[in-house]
N, C-alpha and C positions, 0 to 999 in steps of 0.2 A: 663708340664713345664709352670712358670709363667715369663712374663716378664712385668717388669713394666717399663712403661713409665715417667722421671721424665718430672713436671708440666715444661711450656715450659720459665716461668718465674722465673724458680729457675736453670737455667743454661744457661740465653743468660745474657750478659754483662746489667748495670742499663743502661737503655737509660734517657735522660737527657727529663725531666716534659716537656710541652707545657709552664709550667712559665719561666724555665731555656732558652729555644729556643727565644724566644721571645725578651728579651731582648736584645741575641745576634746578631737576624737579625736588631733590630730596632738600634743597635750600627751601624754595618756595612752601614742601610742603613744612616744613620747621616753623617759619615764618606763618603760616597759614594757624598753627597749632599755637604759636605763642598770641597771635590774637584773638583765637578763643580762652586759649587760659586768660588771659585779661579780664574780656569780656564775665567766665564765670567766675572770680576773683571780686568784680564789680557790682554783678550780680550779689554773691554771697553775703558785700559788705551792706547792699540794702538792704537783707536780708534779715542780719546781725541788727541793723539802724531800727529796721521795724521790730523786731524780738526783744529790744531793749524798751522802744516806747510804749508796745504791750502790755510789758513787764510794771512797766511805772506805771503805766493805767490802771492796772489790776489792784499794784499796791494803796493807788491812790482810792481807789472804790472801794478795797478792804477796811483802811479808815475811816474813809464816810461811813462806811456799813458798822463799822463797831462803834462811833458816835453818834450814828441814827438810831441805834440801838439801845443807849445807854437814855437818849434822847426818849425814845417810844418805851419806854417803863414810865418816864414821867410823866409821860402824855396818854399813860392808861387810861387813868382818870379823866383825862380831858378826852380819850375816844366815845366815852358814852352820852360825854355830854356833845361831840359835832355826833352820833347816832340820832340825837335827838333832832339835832338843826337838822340832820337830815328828811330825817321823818318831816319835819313841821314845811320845809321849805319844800319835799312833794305837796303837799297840805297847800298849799301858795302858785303849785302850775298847774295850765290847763293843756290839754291837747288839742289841737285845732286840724282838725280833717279838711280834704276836698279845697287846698289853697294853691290857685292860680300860679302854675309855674315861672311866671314873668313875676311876682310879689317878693319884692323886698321885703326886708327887716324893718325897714323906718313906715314903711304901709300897715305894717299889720301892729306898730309901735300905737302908730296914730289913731287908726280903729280900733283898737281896745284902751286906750288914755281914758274912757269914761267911763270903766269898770276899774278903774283905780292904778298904783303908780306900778308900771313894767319893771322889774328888774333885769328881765332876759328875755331875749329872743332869741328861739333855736328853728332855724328851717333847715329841717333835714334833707341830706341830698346823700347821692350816692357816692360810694368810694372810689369808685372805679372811673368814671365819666365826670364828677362834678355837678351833678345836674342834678337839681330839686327833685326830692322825689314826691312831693305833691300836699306835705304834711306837718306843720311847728309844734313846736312846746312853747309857750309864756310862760314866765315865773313872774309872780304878782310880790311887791311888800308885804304886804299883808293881802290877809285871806277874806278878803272881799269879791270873793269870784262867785258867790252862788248869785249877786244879784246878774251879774253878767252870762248867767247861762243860759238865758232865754233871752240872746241880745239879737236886735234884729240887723 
């Protein structure tokens, strides 16, 4: 019995030359390279869009900055007098140690209302977490805080 083998290129499908292939890959990669160009084209132009609103920001602070300026020579004189408010309005708070981590602001408003009128309540906490870190400041109207220092 003879059995022949037909040639293995006279029954596989034509496969397409190295010249055919070629061209297709160098299409593709063309096509691959103009949608990067796009892409940084697009890029670029946000680019440009933020560099421009920078640019205006800058300008627009450089105005503030030379009207705040012209602003703070007049308010020389008025600096020494809020130095003063400042001073006097230390002069007005107190520091309150050892406060209950769960204590609001309106708690400690109400327990000190009879050492005279609160203008502020500051419980400090931490920056990181949020959380009390265990200690207020009160600032008083006036400085009627020595009878409250020995409050019970």
């Amino acid at each position: 019995i003879r059995y022949s083998i037909p040639p293995s290129n006279a029954t596989s499908k034509p496969n397409m030359s190295t010249e055919e292939k070629e061209p297709a890959a160098a299409k593709e990669e063309e096509e691959e390279e103009e949608e990067d160009l796009e892409k940084l084209q697009a890029e670029i132009a946000r680019m440009e869009a933020e560099a421009a609103r920078i640019a205006q920001e800058t300008e627009d602070l450089d105005k503030s900055t030379s009207a705040g300026a012209a602003a703070s020579t007049s308010a020389a004189a008025e600096g020494k007098k809020s130095e003063a408010d400042t001073a006097s309005k230390d002069g007005h708070s107190i520091y309150v140690g050892q406060v209950d981590y769960s204590t609001t602001p309106e708690e400690l408003l109400s327990h000190f209302e009879s050492c005279g009128t609160v203008e502020r309540v500051t419980i400090v906490c931490d920056k990181f977490t949020g959380k009390p870190k265990g200690f207020a400041y009160l600032e008083f109207q006036v400085s009627t805080i020595i009878r409250c220092y020995f409050f019970d």
